[in-house]
N, C-alpha and C positions, 0 to 999 in steps of 0.2 A: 302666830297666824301667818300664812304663808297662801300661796297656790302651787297648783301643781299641773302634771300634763302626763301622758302618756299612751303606747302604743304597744302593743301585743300581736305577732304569726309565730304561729309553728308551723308553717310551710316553708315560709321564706324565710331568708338572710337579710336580717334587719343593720347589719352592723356596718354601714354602707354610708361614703358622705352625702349624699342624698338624702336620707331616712335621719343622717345628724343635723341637715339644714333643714328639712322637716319638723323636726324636734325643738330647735330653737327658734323658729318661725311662730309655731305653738307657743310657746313657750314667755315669749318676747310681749305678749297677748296680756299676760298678768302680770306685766311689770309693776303696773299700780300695787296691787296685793301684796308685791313683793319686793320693794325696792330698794333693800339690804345688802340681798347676795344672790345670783344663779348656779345652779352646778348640773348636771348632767353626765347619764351612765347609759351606756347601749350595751347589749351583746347580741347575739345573732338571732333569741327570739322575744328581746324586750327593748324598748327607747323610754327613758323617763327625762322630766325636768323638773325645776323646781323654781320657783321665787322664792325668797326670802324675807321676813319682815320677824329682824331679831326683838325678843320677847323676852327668854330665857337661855344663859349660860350660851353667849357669844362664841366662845371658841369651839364648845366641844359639841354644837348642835345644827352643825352643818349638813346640807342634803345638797344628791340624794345620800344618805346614811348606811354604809356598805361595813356589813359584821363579816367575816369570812372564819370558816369552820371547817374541819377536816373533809365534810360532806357538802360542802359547797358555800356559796354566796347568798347573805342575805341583805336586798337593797329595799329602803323606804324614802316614797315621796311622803310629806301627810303635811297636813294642814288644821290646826286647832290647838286644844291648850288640856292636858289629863292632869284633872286635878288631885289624883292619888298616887302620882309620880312615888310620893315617898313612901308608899305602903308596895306597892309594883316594887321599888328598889331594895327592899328588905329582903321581901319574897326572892328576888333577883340572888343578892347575896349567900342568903341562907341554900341555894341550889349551883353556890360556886359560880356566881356569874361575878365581874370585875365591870367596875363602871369606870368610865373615865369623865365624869363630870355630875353634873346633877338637869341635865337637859332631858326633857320626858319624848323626847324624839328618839332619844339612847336607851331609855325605860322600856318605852312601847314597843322598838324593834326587837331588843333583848328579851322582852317577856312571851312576842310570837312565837321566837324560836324555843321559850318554853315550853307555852301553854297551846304553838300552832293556832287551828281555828277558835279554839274556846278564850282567844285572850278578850275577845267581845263581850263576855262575861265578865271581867274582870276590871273594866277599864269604868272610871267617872270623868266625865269629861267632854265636850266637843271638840267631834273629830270627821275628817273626811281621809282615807289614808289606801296606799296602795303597796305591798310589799313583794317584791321579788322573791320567790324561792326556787331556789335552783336545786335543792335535794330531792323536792317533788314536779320539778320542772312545770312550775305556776304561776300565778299573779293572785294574790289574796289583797280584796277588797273591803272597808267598810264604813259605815258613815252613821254617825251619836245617832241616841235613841229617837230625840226629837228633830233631825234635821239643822240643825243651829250652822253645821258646816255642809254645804254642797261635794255635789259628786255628780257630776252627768256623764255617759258617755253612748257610742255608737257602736254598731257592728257594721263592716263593709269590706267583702271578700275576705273573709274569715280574720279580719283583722280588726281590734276591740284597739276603740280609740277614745281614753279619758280623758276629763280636767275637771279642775274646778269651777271654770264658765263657759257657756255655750260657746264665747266667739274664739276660745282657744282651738276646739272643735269642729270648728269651720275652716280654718286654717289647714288642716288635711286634703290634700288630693282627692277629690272624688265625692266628701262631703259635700252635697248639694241644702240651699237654705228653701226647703220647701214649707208651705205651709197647705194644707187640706183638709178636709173637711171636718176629723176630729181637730186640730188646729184652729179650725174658725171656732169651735164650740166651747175648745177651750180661750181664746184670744177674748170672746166677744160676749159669750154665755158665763162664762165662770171669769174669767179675769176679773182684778189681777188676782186673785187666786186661782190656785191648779190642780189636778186633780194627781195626788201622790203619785211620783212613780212615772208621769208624763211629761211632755212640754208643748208648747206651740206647733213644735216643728216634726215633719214626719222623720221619723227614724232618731230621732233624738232622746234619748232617755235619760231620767236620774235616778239613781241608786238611791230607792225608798229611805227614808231614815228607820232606824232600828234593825237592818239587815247588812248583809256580809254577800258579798260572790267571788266566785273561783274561775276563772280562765285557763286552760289549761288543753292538751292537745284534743280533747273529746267534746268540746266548749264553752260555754257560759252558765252557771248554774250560779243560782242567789236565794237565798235562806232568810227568812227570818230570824232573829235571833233574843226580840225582844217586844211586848205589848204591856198594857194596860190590865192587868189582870182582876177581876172582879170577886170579889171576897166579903161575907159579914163583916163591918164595923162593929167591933165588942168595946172598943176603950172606951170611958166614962168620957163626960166633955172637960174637966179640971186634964186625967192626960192626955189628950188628944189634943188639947193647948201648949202643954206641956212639948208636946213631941214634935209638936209642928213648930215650936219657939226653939227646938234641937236644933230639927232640921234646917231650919231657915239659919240660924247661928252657922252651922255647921258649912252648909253651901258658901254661906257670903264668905267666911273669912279664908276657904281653900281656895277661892278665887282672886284672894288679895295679892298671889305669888308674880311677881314680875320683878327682874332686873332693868327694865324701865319704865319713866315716870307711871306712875298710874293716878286715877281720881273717879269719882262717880258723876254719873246725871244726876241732879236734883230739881225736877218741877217745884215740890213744894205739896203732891199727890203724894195718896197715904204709901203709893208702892215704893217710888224712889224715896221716898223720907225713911222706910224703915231697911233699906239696903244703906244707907247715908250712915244713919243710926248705929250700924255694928260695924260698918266698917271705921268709922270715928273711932267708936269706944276699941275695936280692936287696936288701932292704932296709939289712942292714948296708953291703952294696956300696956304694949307692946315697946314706948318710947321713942317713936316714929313723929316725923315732923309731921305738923298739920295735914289733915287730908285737903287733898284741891278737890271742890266741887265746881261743876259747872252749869249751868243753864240759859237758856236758849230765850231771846224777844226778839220784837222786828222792828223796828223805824218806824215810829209815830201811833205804836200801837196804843200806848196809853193816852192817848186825844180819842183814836177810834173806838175802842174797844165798847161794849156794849152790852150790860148785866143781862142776863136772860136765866130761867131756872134750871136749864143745864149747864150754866156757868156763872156763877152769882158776883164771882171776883175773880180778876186777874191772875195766873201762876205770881206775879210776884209779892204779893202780898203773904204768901202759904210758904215763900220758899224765907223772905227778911223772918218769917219767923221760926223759922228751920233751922238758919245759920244762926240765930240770937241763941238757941240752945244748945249747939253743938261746938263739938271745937273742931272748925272746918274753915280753910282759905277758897273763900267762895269768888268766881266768878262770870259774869255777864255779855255772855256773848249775842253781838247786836246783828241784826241780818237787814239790809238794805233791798226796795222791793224789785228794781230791776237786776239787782244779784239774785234775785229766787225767781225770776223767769227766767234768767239766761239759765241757770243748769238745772233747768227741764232737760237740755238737750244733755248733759251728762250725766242723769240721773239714767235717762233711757240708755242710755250706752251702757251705764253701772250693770244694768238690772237684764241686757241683751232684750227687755221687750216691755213692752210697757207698762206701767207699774201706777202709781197713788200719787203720780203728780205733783201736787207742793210738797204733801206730805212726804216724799221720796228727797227732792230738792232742797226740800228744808234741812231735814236732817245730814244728807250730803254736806251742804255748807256748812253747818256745825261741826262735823268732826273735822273737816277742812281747819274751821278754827281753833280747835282744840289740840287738836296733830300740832300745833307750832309747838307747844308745849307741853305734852302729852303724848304716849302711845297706846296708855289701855283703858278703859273705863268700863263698869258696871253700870249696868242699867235695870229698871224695875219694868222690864218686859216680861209677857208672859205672867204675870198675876191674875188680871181677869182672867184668864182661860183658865186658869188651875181653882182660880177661888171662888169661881161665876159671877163675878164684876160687869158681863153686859146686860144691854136694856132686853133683848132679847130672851135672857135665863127669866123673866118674870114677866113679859108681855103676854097674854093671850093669845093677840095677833100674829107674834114672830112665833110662839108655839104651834100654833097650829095652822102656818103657811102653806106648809107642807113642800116645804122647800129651804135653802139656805136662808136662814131669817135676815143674815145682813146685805142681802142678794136679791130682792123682790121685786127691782124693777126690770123683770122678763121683759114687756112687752114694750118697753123703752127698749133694751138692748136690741132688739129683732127688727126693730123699726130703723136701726140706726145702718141694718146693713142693705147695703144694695138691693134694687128689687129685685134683680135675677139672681140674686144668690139667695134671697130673704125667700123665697118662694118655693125653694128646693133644701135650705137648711133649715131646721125647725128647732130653733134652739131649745126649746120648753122642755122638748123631748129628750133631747142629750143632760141638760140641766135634773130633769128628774130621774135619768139612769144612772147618774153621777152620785144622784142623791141616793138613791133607795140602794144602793151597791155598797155607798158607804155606814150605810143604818143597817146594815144586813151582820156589820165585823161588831155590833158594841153585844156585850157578856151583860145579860138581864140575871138577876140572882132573883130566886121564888120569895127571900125572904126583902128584897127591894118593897115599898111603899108605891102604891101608882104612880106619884109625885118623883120620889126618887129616879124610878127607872125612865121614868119621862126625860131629866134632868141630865140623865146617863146621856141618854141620844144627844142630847143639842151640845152638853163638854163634851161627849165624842168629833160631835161635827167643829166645834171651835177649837178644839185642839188640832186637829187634822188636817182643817182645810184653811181657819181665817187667823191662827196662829202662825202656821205652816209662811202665809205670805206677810208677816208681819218680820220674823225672822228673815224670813230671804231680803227683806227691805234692809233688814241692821246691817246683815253680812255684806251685801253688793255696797252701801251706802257709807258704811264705813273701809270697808277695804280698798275700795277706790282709792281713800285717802290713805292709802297703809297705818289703818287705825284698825285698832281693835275691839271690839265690842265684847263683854260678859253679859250673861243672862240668868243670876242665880235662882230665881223663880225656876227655872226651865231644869234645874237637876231631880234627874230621873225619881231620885227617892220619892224627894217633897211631892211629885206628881203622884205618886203611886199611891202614897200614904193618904193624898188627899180626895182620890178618884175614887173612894170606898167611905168616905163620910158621910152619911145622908143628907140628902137635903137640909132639912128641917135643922142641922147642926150648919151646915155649911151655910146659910142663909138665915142667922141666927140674926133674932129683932127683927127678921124681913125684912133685912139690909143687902144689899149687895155686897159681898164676901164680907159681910156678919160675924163670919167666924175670926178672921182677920182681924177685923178693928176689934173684935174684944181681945185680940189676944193682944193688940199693943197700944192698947186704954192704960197702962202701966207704966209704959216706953216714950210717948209719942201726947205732944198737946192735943189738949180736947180738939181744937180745928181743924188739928190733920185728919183724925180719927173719924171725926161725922165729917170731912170735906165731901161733896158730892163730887162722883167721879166727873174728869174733866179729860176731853180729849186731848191729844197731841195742840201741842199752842199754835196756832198757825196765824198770819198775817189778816189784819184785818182794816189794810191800807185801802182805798178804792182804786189808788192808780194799781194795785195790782192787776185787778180785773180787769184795765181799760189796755196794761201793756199785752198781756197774754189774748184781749179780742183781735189786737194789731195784728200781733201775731200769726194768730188763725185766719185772720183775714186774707191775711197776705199771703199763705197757702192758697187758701180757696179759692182767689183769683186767677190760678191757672186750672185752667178748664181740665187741661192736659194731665194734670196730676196722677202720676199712678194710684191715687190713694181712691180716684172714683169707680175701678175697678173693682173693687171691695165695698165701700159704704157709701150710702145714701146723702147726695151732695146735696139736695133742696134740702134736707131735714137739717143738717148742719147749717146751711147758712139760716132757715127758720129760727134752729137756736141761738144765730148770732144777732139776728134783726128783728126778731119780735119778743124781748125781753125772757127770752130763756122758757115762752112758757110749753115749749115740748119738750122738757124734762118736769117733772112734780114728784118726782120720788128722790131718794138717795140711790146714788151708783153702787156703793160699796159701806155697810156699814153707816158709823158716825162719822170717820174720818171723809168720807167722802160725798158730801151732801150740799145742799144749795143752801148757805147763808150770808146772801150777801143782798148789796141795795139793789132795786128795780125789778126784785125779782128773779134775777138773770143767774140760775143755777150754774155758775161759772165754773166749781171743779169740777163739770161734768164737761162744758168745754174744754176745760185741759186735759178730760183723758182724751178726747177725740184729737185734740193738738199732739198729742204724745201716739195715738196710733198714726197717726199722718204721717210724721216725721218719723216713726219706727218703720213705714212702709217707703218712704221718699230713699230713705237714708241707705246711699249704695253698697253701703255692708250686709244688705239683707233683703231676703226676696228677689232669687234669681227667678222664681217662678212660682203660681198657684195651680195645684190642680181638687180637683174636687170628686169624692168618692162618698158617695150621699149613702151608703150604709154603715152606719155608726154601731149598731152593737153585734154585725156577727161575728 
C-alpha cells in the first residue's frame, strides 16, 4: 500500500526543475501513506511520484517501476495489493517474461506490457495504479472493481493532474479548492457519502471503481471495464453453500501474503470471527506462529455501556469467546476519550472532507495502535453489503422511502444550511436525482421474484453508495497511519456470485445474511452465528459528549467564523442548548445516530464540528460560488 501523484501535457516540456519541485510538493502530501520510500520519474510529457509503504519483497518493488524494451519505456506508480501475483507470474513466464523478484508491482507492470489495456481483466486484487507508455505515447489508468484503493484526478489547461488524495491535488498551480453548488449537494445532502465518480469540489474527480482511462495526445477517455452482472441462480442451496464456503476460503487466505507482520480485526461479530476463523486455521495448517488478533474498547466503557436490543452485550464478551476457540494471540487496544476528540481533527484531514466523526477517529487511533506492531490486517468489512446484513434490507419504511434508506433525514440536512443558500439549494431534489440515476444502472432479470428484484435495487444502492464510504473511511483512516487495511468480503468473485442468489436463499430463517450464518453453523459457536448484528463499538463515556460540546462551543463563539457563510448558526447553537432536540433522526445510517443521555443527539454535533473546522481549516476553501442548475 502506497500513494501516488502525477501529472500529464503533450504540449508542453514537462521535464523542467519547476514541474520536479511541483512533483515532490505533491508528492510530499502522502508521506503518511508512504513512509518507507519516495522515488520519482519525469520526462517531457509525464511527472510521476510515489510514496512507499513496504508490504511485499523490499528490494525488488521499488516505484516508480521503470521496464524498458526495444520500443520504449514502461513506468508505474500504483498503490494496492494483487492478489493473483502468482498465477499473473506464471502467465508472465510462460510468454518469456523474466521476474526479478516476487513483488506484484513487477507482476502488474510486466503483465500491461502483455496484455496492454485488457490487464483489468486479469487482475484480483485492490488497486489504484497509473502506467507510463511510451510506445503508444499514453498514461494508462485504473482503479479495483469496488473502489477499495482511490484514484482522483483533475483536468486544467490540458494537463491531467492525479493522486491518490484530494490534498496532493491541490498542491498544483492553478488548482483552485472550490466548492458549488453540486458540491453543497453532495457535502450536506449526501455526505458523507458520494456520489461515484464526483467529489465536493468543482473540477475534482475520481476515477469510478471498476474503470480504466487513457490520456493521451487527443485526451481523456475512461471505460468501464467491469459490473455486477445479473443472471439466473440455478445452484441448489447444499452448492451454493458449498461455493460461497470456496470463495470466502479462497479470498481470505490469498490475502494472508505479506512480508510484514500482519493480524486480523476481531469484534467478536459473525463477520470478523469467520475471516479470524481461516485465517487461524490457515496458519495452523501452514506452521506459522500464532495469528495476532486485535480489537478495539474505550475507557470506562464497561461501567457505561448499556444493553439495549440492538446490542444485548458488549464486543468483549463474543470476542473471550472467539479467542477460547482459536489459536490466536489476541490483543486489546484501549482508547482514552479526549484522544477520540482530539483526532476529529485528523480524521478530517485523513479523509480531505468530512466524514463519520468518532466512527472515522476511532478507527484512526486504532490502527495508530496497532501500526506499532503491525503493518497489515484483515477486516470483515463489506459483508453486510454483499450478504444483506442491514436493518434496511427488511424494514418497510427504509424500503419504500424512496430515497437512501440510511439517508432520511432530508429536512434536518436542508435546515442545517444557511438561509440564503437553503432557499436557493433544494437538497431533496439533487438527493432524489442521485437517487433515481443510480436505480436507473441495476439489471432486473424477468425470472427475478417481486421481492428479489426489490432487493437488487437497495444491494445496488449499498454497494455503491454506503459501502463506497465505508471503504474510503478504511483506506484514509488506516493509511494515514501507513497501515494497511484487507477487505476479503469485497473480492470481486464472492460479490458476483452472491448478487444472483435470491432473496429468499440469501435471507434464509428471515435472518439477516441467513445464508451466512448457516453456512458457518459448522465453523463458528452458536453465539457468534445467532449474535445480532452490532455496529462499529464506539465510546459510550459521557465526558465524551461534554468534551466535543466545548468544542463546538468554542467555534461558534466567533460570530466571524467563516463557517456562517454556509450553515445555519441559530440551529446549531439550538442543537447545543436545547438538548439536541433539532435533530430526531439518524444523520447517516446506524453508525451515526443519536444514543446518548439527555437527549442530546451528539454525533450529529460532531458532523457539524467536522464541517466547521473542514471549512475554518486554511487548506481549504479559497472560495464558494454557487450555480443553482444541478442536472443540465
Amino acid at each position: 500500500m502506497c500513494g501516488f501523484v502525477g501529472f500529464s501535457n503533450f504540449k508542453d516540456n514537462l521535464d523542467t526543475p519547476k514541474n520536479i519541485d511541483i512533483i515532490k510538493k505533491m508528492n510530499n502530501t502522502l508521506s503518511k501513506r508512504g513512509p518507507d520510500e519516495e522515488g520519482y520519474y519525469t520526462n517531457k510529457n509525464v511527472a510521476l511520484g510515489h510514496k512507499r509503504l513496504i508490504v511485499v519483497d523490499p528490494e525488488n518493488g521499488k516505484q516508480p517501476m521503470i521496464e524498458s524494451y526495444s520500443y520504449g519505456d514502461y513506468v508505474i506508480v500504483y498503490n494496492g495489493q494483487i492478489y493473483n501475483t502468482d498465477e499473473l507470474s506464471k502467465s508472465l513466464k510462460e510468454n518469456g517474461f523474466e521476474l526479478n523478484g516476487h513483488s506484484d508491482t513487477e507482476a502488474l507492470l510486466k503483465s500491461y506490457i502483455l496484455y496492454g489495456k485488457d490487464i483489468v481483466h486479469k487482475l484480483n486484487g485492490i488497486f489504484g495504479f497509473a502506467i507510463w507508455d511510451e510506445k503508444r505515447n499514453e498514461i494508462f489508468m485504473a482503479r479495483d472493481h469496488f473502489g477499495v484503493k482511490p484514484f482522483f484526478y483533475s483536468i486544467l489547461n490540458n494537463t491531467l493532474v492525479f493522486a491518490s488524495e484530494i490534498k496532493a491535488i491541490f498542491e498544483y498551480p492553478g488548482i483552485e479548492k472550490v466548492l458549488d453548488s453540486q458540491g453543497i449537494g453532495e457535502l450536506i445532502g449526501i455526505g458523507p457519502s458520494h456520489t461515484p465518480g464526483t467529489t465536493i469540489f468543482k473540477d475534482i474527480f475520481e476515477l469510478r471503481p471498476a474503470h480504466f482511462a487513457i490520456f493521451n495526445d487527443s485526451g481523456f477517455h475512461v471505460e468501464r471495464y467491469w459490473k455486477l452482472h445479473s443472471k439466473e441462480h440455478k445452484d441448489s442451496l447444499g452448492l451454493t453453500c458449498e461455493k460461497i464456503k470456496y470463495l470466502l476460503n479462497d479470498a481470505i487466505t490469498r490475502q494472508l501474503v505479506s512480508d510484514v507482520p500482519l493480524c486480523t480485526f476481531l469484534s467478536g461479530g459473525l463477520d470478523s470471527s469467520i475471516i479470524t476463523k481461516f485465517a487461524a486455521d490457515y496458519y495452523q495448517k501452514e506452521g506459522r506462529e500464532l495469528l495476532n488478533t486485535y480489537s478495539i474498547d474505550y475507557v470506562d466503557n464497561d461501567k457505561n455501556f448499556v444493553k439495549s436490543d440492538f446490542q444485548p452485550n458488549s464486543d468483549n464478551y463474543y470476542i473471550n469467546l472467539m479467542t477460547r476457540n482459536l489459536h490466536v494471540n489476541h490483543h486489546n487496544i484501549v482508547i482514552d476519550t479526549p484522544e477520540l476528540a482530539s483526532y476529529l481533527y485528523d480524521s478530517m484531514i485523513a479523509r480531505d472532507m468530512p466524514g463519520m466523526a468518532d466512527i472515522d477517529s476511532s478507527l484512526l487511533l486504532f490502527c495508530k495502535n496497532v501500526k506499532k506492531e503491525m503493518t497489515v490486517s484483515l477486516t470483515g468489512e463489506c459483508a453486510d453489503e454483499i450478504f444483506g446484513g442491514y436493518p434496511w434490507f427488511f424494514r418497510e419504511d427504509a424500503l419504500n422511502s424512496g430515497t437512501f434508506p440510511w439517508s432520511i433525514a432530508i429536512s434536518e440536512r436542508q435546515h442545517l444550511l444557511n438561509p440564503s443558500i437553503s432557499n436557493q439549494i433544494k437538497l431533496k431534489e439533487y438527493i432524489d436525482f442521485r437517487y433515481n440515476e443510480s436505480l436507473s444502472e441495476v439489471e432486473i432479470l424477468d425470472t427475478d421474484s417481486k421481492e428479489t428484484a426489490e432487493k437488487r435495487k437497495i444491494s445496488y444502492l449499498t454497494l455503491n453508495w454506503f459501502m463506497q464510504t465505508l471503504l474510503d473511511r478504511s483506506d484514509r483512516m488506516a493509511m494515514y497511519n501507513g497501515f494497511e487495511l484487507r477487505v476479503p468480503f469485497c473480492d470481486y468473485r464472492l460479490a458476483q456470485y452472491v448478487w444472483n442468489i435470491p432473496w429468499e436463499i440469501k435471507a434464509l430463517n428471515g435472518r439477516e445474511k441467513g445464508l451466512l450464518r448457516y453456512i458457518c453453523k459448522d465453523f463458528l459457536p452458536d453465539e457468534i452465528v445467532d449474535r445480532k448484528k452490532s455496529p462499529y463499538p464506539k465510546t459510550h463515556n459521557p465526558t465524551y459528549l461534554a468534551k466535543v460540546k466545548n468544542m463546538l462551543s468554542d467555534i461558534m463563539n466567533k460570530k466571524d467564523a467563516p463557517i456562517n457563510a454556509l450553515l445555519n448558526r441559530d440551529y446549531i447553537l439550538d442543537i447545543l442548548n436545547t438538548d439536541g432536540k433539532a435533530f430526531t433522526r439518524p444523520w447517516f445510517g446506524q453508525l451515526m445516530m443519536g444514543m446518548s443521555d439527555n437527549n442530546t443527539n451528539f454525533l450529529n454535533l460532531i458532523l457539524v464540528f467536522f464541517i466547521l473546522f473542514f471549512i475554518m481549516k486554511n487548506t481549504f476553501f479559497i472560495k464558494c460560488i454557487f450555480n443553482f442548475y444541478f442536472f443540465t
